[in-house]
N, C-alpha and C positions, 0 to 999 in steps of 0.2 A: 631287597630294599625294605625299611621300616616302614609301612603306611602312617606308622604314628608323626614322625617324622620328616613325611613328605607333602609336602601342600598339595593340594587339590589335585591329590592321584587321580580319581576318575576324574574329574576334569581334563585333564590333560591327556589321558588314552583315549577320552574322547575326540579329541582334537587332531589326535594323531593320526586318529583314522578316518576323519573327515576331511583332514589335508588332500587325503589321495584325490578327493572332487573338486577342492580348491579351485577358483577361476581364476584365481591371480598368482602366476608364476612368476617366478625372476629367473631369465635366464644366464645362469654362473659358468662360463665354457672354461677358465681357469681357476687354478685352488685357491679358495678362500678360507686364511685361517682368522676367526674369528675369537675376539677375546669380549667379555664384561663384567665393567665396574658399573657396583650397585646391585645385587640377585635380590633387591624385594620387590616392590610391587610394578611400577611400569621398565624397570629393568629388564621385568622378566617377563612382560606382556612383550615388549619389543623385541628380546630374546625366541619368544615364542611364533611371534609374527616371520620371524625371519626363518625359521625352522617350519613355518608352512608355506614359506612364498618358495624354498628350495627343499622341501620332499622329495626322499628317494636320490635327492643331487651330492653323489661321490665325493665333490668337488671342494663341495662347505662341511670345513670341519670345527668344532667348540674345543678351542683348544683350553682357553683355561679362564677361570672366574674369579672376580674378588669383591672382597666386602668385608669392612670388621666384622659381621655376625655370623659366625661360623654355623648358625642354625640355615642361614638364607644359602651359603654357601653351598652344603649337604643337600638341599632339596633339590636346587637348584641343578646341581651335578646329577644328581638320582634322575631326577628328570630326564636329562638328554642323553645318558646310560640306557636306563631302563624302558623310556616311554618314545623317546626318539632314533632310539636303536644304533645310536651314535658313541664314538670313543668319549668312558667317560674325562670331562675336562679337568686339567690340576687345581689345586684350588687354593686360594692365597688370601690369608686379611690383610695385607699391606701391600696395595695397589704396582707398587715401584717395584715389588719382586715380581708381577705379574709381570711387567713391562720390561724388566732388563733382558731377556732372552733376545728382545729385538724382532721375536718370530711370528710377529700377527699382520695381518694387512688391514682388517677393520674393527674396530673397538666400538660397542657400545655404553654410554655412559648413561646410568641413570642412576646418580646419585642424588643426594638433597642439593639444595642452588646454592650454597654456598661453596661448596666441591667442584659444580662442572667448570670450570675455568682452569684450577688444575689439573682435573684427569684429563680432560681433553686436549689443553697443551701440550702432558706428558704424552698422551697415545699416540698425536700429532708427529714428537719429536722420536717417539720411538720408530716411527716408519709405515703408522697404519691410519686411514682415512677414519672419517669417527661420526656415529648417529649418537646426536648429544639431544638430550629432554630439553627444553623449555622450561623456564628464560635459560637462555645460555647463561646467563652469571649472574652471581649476586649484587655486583657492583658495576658501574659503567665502563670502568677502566679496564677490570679484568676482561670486559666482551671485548673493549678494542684488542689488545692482545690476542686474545684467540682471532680474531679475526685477521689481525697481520701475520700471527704465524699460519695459520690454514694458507693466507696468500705467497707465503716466502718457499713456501713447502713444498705450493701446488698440492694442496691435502681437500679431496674433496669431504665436506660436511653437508651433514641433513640434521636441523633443527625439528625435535617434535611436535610442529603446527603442524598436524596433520589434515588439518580442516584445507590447505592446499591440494590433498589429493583424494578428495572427501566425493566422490560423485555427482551427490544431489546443491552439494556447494558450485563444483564448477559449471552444473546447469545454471545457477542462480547466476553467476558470475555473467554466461553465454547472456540471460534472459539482459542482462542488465545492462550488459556492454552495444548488446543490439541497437538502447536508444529507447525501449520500451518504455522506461521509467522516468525517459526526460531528463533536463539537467536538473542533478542532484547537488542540495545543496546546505545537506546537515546528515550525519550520521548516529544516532546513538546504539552506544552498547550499555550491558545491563546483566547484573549478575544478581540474583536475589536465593540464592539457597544457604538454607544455616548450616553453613559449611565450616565455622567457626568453631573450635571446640570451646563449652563452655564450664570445663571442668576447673578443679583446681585440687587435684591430689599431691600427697607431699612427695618429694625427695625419693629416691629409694635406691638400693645397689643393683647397678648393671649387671645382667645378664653373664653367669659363667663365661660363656662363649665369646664373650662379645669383648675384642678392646673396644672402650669408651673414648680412652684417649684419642685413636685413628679415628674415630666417627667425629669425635669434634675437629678435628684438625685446627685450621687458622681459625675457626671462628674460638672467643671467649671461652674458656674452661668452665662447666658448670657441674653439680651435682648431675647424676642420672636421673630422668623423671620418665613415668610409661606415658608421658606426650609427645616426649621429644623422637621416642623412637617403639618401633615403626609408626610412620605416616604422620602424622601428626605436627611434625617438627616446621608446618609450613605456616604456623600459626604462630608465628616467634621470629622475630627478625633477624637475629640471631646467625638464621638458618636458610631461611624464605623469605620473601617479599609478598608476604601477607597474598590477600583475595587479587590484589592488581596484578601481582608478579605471576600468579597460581592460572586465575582466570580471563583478565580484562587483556592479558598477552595474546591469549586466543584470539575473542573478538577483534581485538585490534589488526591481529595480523591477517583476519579474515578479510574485513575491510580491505584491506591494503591489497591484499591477493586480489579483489574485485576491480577498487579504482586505482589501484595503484599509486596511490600517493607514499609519500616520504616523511620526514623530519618536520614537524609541524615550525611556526613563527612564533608563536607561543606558548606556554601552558602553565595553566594554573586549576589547583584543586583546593578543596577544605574535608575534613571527617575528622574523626577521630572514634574511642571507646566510649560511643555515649550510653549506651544501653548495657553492655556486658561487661558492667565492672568487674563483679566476683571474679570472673573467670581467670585463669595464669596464664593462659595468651595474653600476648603483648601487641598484637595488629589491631588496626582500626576496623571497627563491627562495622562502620559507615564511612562511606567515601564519592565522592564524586569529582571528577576529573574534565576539564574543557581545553581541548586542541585549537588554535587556532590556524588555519590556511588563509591563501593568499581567496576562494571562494568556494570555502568550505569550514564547516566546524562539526567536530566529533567529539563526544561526549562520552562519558562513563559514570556506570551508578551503581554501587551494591550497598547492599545491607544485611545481615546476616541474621536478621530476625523479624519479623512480620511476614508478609504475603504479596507476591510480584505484584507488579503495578500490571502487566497483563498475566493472567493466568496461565495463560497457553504459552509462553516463553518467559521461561524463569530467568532463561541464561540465553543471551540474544544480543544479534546486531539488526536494527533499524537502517534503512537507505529509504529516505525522503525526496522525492524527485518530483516535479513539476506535474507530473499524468500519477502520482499514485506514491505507494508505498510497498518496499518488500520486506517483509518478516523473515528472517532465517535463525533458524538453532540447529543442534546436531540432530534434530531427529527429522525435520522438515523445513520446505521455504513456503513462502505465497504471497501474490501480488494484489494488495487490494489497490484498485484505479480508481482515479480523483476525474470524474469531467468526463465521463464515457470510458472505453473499453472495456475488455472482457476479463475479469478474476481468474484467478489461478491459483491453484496450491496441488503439493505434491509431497508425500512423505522419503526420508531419508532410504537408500538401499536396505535391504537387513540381507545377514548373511548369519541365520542363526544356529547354523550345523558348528558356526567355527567360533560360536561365542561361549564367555565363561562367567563368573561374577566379577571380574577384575575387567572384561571388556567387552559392552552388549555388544548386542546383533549390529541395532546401527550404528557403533564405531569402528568397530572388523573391516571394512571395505575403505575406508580413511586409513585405517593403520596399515593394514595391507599394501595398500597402493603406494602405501608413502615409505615404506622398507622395500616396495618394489624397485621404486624410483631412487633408492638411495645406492642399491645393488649396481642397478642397472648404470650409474652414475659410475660405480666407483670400478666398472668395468670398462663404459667410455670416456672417460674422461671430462663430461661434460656437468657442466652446475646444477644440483640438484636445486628440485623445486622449492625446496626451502631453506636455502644456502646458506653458509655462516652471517653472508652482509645484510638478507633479511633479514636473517634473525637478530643480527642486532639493532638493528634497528628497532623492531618490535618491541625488542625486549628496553632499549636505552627509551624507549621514549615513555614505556610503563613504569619506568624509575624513576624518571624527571618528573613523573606525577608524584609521585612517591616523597620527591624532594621537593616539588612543590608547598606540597599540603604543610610539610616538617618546618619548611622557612616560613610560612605564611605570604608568600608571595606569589607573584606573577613572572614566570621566568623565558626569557628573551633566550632564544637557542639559535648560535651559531655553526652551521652545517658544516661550514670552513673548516673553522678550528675544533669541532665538536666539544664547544665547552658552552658553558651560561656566562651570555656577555654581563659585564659590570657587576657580576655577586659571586664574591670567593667565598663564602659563605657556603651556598649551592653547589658547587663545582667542590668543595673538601667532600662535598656524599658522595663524590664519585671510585672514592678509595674508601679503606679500612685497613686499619693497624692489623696486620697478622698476630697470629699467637705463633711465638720459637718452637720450633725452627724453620716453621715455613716461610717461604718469602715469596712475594706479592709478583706475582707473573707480569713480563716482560716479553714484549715478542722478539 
């Protein structure tokens, strides 16, 4: 193998060999053949993830990968050859040859959001259940789809809100559902890291290796620019759905894993680009978003420049309760109490033998748990924890923010018919014109 050409070689042999201690196994008693679309960056954390919850397991094998970047490709395959001691897998940039052999049972997707609605459909209809990234799709209509075919199919799905199988979250969850906290009756969430790119370099020719074509797929034909790819591309609507589609999906669906609510009665947002003109991102550097419930309101806030409104949680969900408040982020929770009791706070698990620069310590035992749960899933038969119907949910209601802000209104959402009553207006964001020859999924 090239080291020059292999990402994060010793990273990865380290990992290898720290799987053997791993606490969290998935037990695989038939063969699993495993295929993934998208080998760059959480593609191949989840990739990886699942390559430590079934170490030394006969049973899972990496049969084959794809990606237009024949660079991500190569490392990718190097990897589970050389450092996972596994057959290495074939390797494809045009996802539909991966898929027509028909020979996979579970596919991993982690492409950009404008992609996971197709790969997932296709992996869906070619015979293999599917761990798709967060938001499931770029558009409202595509998550409905994936979501009637996952049902038509009986395809079980696990969405990447991992914060479901997060440890120090489901204590929070336990503390909260106890009663401790009273009745709760506002949530905010809050993302404040300049997470924002604020570059603005020109144009330039795509990567030998790489068809550009297939990377853009149905979204708009544009020149090549080094934002669009890798990682970057989420800063561009294009592609992503901005800081809400990226991060407030989290919170959100953190929430919802706690109290378990649904489909809010209203929602309405404002932001826009006030601060980071210059920049050739096209998302809003500021945003805020209001849920309304029948006795409940949740909330969301980012801005991608200045300094958190609490220091200690950059990126957070708030639970306001009548006895107090609990703070949570991925790295810790804690209960401060209004009117007596006792405070609390406790840091996130770490599990830092199996961390890399792509996924610390404290996210390892969430990502873990949650490829455990998806395995384990798609051996019993039973709904993983973070199913295609949450996930849409989560993901449809971080878009109607999204559409909100776009209309400048307040929009009335019907659970029934899953549309926005009385504004066509609203309801046309819920599709996009493909680009030929794709055509817009259908369950």
């Amino acid at each position: 193998m090239d080291r020059r050409h292999f990402f994060g070689a010793a990273s990865a042999a380290t990992l290898a060999a720290a799987a053997d201690r791993s606490p969290v196994r998935a037990d695989v008693t038939k063969l699993l053949r495993v295929g993934l679309i998208g080998s760059g960056w959480y593609g191949r954390v989840n990739l990886r993830n699942l390559l430590i919850a079934t170490k030394g397991n006969a049973n899972v094998e990496i049969v084959a990968l794809a990606d237009p970047h024949k660079k991500h490709l190569d490392e990718v395959a190097g990897e589970v050859e050389t450092v996972w001691k596994k057959t290495r897998p074939a390797v494809y940039q045009d996802f539909r040859d991966m898929l027509k052999p028909k020979n996979l049972d579970a596919v991993i997707v982690g492409s950009p959001d404008h992609w996971h609605a197709l790969h997932a459909i296709a992996a869906m209809n070619a015979g293999a259940d599917v761990y798709c990234e967060k938001p499931i799709c770029h558009t409202i209509d595509e998550g409905k789809a994936m979501a009637e075919t996952a049902m038509k199919l009986s395809r079980i799905v696990q969405i990447g809100t991992q914060r479901r199988s997060t440890p120090h979250v489901i204590r929070a969850k336990d503390f909260i559902k106890s009663g401790k906290l009273g009745r709760i009756g506002m949530v905010k969430t809050c993302c404040y890291y300049n997470m924002r790119s604020t570059e603005n370099p020109p144009d330039s020719a795509p990567p030998a290796d790489m068809n550009w074509d297939l990377w853009v797929g149905p979204a708009p034909m544009v020149k090549f620019n080094k934002l669009y790819h890798p990682r970057s591309w989420r800063a561009f609507e294009a592609y992503g759905n901005g800081i809400v589609g990226d991060m407030f999906v989290h919170m959100l669906d953190t929430a919802r894993f706690i109290l378990g609510f649904g489909f809010p009665k209203t929602v309405s947002s404002t932001g826009g680009i006030f601060v980071q003109k210059a920049a050739k991102a096209d998302i809003p550097d500021t945003q805020s978003i209001q849920l309304h419930y029948d006795d409940l309101t949740v909330t969301w806030e980012h801005r991608t420049y200045g300094r958190p409104d609490d220091e200690k949680y950059p990126w957070a969900v708030f639970f306001y309760g009548e006895k107090g408040v609990v703070k949570l982020d991925v790295e810790k929770w804690e209960f401060i109490p209004h009117g007596g009791g006792k405070a609390f706070a406790e840091k996130a698990d770490l599990m830092p033998e199996l961390a890399d620069k792509d996924q610390p310590a404290h996210i390892v035992p969430g990502g873990l748990g949650h490829m455990k749960n998806f395995l384990e899933c798609v051996g019993t038969r039973k709904q993983a924890v973070a199913n295609i119907d949450e996930g849409y949910i989560s993901t449809a209601v971080s878009l109607l923010g999204n559409i909100a802000m776009k209309t400048g209104r307040t929009l009335q959402w019907n659970p029934v018919t899953q549309i926005v009553v009385g504004d066509d207006d609203a309801n046309k964001f819920f599709r996009r014109d493909y680009r030929k020859p794709w055509i817009y999924p259908h369950a």
